[in-house]
C-alpha positions in Angstrom: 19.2 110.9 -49.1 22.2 112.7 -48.9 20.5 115.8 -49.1 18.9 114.7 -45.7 22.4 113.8 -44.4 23.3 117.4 -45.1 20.2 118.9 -43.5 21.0 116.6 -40.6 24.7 117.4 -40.1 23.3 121.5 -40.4 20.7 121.0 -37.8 23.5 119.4 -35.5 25.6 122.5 -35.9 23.0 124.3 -33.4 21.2 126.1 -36.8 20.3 126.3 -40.3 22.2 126.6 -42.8 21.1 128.3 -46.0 23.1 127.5 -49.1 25.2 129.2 -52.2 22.2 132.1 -52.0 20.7 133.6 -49.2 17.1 134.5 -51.3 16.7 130.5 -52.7 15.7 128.2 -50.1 15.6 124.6 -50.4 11.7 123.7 -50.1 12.6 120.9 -47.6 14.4 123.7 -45.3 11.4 125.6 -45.0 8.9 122.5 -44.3 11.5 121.3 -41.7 11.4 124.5 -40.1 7.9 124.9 -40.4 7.4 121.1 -38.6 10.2 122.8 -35.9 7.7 125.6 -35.7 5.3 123.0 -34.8 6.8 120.4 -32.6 7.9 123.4 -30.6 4.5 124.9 -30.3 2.7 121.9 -29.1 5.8 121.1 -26.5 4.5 124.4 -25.4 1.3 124.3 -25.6 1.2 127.5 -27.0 -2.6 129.0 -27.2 -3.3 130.0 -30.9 -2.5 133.8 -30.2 0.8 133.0 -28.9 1.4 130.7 -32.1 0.6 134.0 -34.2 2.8 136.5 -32.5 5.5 133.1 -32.3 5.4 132.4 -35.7 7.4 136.0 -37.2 9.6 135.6 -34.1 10.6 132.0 -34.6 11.3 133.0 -38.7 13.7 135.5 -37.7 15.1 133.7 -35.2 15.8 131.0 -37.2 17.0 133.3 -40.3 19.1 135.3 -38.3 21.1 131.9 -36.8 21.4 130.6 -40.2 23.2 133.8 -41.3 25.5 133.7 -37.8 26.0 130.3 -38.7 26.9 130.8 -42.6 29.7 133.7 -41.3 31.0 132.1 -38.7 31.2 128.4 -40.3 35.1 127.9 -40.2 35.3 129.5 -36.3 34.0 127.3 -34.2 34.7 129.0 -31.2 33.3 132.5 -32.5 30.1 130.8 -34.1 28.6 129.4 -30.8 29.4 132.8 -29.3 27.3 134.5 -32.2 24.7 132.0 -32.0 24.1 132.3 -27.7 24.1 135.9 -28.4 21.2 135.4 -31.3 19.8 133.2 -28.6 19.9 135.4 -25.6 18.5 138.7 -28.3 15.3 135.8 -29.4 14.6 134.6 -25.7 13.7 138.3 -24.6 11.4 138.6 -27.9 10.0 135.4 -26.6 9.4 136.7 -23.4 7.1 139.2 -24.9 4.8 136.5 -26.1 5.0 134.0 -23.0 6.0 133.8 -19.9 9.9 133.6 -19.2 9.9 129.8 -18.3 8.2 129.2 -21.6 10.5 131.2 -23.2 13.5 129.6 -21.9 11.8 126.1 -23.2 11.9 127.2 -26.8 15.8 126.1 -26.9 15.0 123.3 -25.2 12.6 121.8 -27.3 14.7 123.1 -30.6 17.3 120.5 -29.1 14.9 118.0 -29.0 13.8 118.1 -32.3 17.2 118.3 -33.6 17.6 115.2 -31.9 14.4 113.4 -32.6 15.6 113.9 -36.3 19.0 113.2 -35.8 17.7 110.0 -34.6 15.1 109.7 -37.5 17.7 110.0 -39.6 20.2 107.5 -38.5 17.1 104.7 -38.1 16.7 105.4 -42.0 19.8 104.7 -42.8 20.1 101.9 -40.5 17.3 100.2 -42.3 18.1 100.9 -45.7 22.1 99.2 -44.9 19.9 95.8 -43.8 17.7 96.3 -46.9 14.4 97.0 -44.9 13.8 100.5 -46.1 12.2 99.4 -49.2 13.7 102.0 -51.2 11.6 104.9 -50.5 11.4 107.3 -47.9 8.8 106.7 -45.2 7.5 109.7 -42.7 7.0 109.7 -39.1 5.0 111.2 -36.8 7.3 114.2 -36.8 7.4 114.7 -40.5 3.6 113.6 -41.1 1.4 115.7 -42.7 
């Protein structure tokens, strides 16, 4: 679980974080990003060719955040200057897939998925301090299969 907490507390930061090297990925980071991938299509409602010329977008997007994030972790100030500049560089690639509204969305919705798990998060560890987690971890309709 407090492998969660840490994915939690990385999400909150405004971006991935990778850990101690860049070429291993935790398996849960990708399948969290992938469900972010997901959540943010549907919010869209993103036609299926939009989702395919998303999809390599969104990877480098995130990618390229988690690196700004990972070299500009002890400078605040500096790191959420890097990261609106990723996000400014990503919203005109994602203007070449949809429409600039859309586009502008994307951030949007990555907030609120940040939040819907923030808030995931917190109810599992609410219920499992009062003993009604049951000991395992259950999935939502965020994290369902």
């Amino acid at each position: 679980m407090k492998k969660y907490l840490l994915i939690l507390t990385l999400l909150i930061a405004g971006s991935f974080s990778g850990f101690a090297q860049e070429d291993e990925t935790d398996p849960r980071m990708g399948k969290l990003q992938e469900k972010m991938q997901q959540y943010i299509q549907k919010r869209l409602n993103m036609t299926k060719n939009e989702a395919e010329k998303f999809s390599p977008i969104f990877i480098r997007y995130i990618t390229e955040l988690r690196k700004v994030h990972q070299e500009n972790r002890a400078d605040k100030v500096t790191l959420q200057l890097k990261a609106a500049e990723v996000r400014v560089k990503f919203r005109d690639e994602f203007r070449q897939v949809m429409d600039d509204k859309r586009a502008n969305k994307i951030f949007v919705a990555e907030k609120e998925f940040v939040e819907v798990v923030k808030h995931e998060m917190e109810e599992r560890r609410l219920q499992r301090r009062q003993g009604a987690g049951g000991g395992g971890i259950r999935r939502n309709k965020l994290m369902a299969d």
